[in-house]
C-alpha positions as CSV (number, residue, x, y, z in Angstrom):
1,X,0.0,0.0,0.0
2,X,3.1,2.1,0.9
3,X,7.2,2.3,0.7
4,X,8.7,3.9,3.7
5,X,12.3,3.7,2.7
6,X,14.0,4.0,5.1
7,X,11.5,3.3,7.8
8,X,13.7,3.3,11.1
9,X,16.8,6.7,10.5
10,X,19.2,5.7,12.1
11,X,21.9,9.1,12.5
12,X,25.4,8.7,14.3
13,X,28.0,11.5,14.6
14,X,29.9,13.7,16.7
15,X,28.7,16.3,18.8
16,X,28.5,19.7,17.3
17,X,27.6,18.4,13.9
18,X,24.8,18.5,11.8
19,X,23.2,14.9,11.2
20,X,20.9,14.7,7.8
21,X,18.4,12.2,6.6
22,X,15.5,12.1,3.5
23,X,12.6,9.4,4.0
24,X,10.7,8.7,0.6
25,X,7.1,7.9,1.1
26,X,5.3,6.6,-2.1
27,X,2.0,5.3,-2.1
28,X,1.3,2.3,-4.1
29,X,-0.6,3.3,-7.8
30,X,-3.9,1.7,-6.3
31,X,-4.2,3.6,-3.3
32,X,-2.9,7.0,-4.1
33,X,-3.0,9.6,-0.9
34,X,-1.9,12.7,0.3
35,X,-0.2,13.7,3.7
36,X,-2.3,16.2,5.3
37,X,0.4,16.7,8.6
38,X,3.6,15.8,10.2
39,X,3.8,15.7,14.4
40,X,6.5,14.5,16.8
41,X,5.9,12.8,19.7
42,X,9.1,13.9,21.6
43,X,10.6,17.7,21.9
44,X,14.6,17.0,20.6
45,X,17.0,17.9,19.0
46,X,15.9,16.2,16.2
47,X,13.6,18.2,13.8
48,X,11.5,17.1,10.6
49,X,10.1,18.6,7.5
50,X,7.6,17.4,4.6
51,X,8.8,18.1,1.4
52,X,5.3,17.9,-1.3
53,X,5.9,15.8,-4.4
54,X,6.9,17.4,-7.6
55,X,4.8,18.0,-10.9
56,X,4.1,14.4,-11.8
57,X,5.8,13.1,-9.2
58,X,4.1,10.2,-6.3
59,X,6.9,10.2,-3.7
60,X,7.0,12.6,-0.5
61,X,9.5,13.2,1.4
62,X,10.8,13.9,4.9
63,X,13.9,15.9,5.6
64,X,15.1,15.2,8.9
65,X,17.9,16.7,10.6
66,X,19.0,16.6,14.0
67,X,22.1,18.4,16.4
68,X,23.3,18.2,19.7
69,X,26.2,20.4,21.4
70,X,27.3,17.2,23.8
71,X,27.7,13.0,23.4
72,X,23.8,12.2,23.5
73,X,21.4,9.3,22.6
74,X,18.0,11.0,20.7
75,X,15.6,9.2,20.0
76,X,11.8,10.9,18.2
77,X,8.5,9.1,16.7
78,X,7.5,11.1,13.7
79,X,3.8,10.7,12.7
80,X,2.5,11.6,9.5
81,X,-1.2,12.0,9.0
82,X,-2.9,11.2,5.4
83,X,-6.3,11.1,3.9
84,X,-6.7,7.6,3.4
85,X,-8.8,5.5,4.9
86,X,-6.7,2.5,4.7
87,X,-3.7,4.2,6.4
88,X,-4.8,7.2,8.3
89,X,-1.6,7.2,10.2
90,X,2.5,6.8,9.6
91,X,4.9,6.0,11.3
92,X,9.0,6.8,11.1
93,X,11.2,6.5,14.2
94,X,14.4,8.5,14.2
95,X,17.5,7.5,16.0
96,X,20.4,9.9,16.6
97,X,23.5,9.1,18.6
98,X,26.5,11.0,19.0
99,X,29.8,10.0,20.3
100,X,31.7,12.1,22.6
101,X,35.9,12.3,21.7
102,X,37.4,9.5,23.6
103,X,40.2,11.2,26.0
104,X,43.7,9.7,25.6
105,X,44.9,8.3,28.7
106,X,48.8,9.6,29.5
């Protein structure tokens, strides 16, 4: 009915940079829809952006980027709402862990 690809983002990096992702959402040719809303469940670090398909084009998309000053685990559920009545709801679950610089023992 739908591709999700990726489904799960999973981000990694240091902290201070800026982690990027793009989720493609195509509906299948039989059950054509559009996404009426994006929410988060979680307040982070991570934020999330729809992106409407082009001219002609089926695929959505979902920019997703996410920072943090210090070493952190993040973690967010994004739901997308849609008009159909076969799958009123999405789902994409974001994942963003940055690694602290390890210290060199002397």
């Amino acid at each position: 009915m739908v591709d999700i690809t990726p489904q799960t983002v999973s981000l990694s990096g240091t902290p201070g940079q800026v982690l990027e992702a793009v989720v493609s959402i195509t509906p299948a040719e039989k059950y054509r829809f559009s996404i009426l809303g994006l929410e988060q469940k979680f307040n982070t670090q991570i934020k999330a952006s729809l992106v409407k398909p082009a001219k002609g084009e089926a695929s959505w998309q979902v920019k997703i980027t996410s920072t943090s000053p210090k070493a952190d685990d993040l973690y967010d559920i994004i739901t997308l709402k849609t008009d159909s009545k076969y799958k009123p709801t999405l789902t994409i679950r974001v994942y963003a862990i940055y690694l602290g610089q390890e210290k060199i023992k002397s």
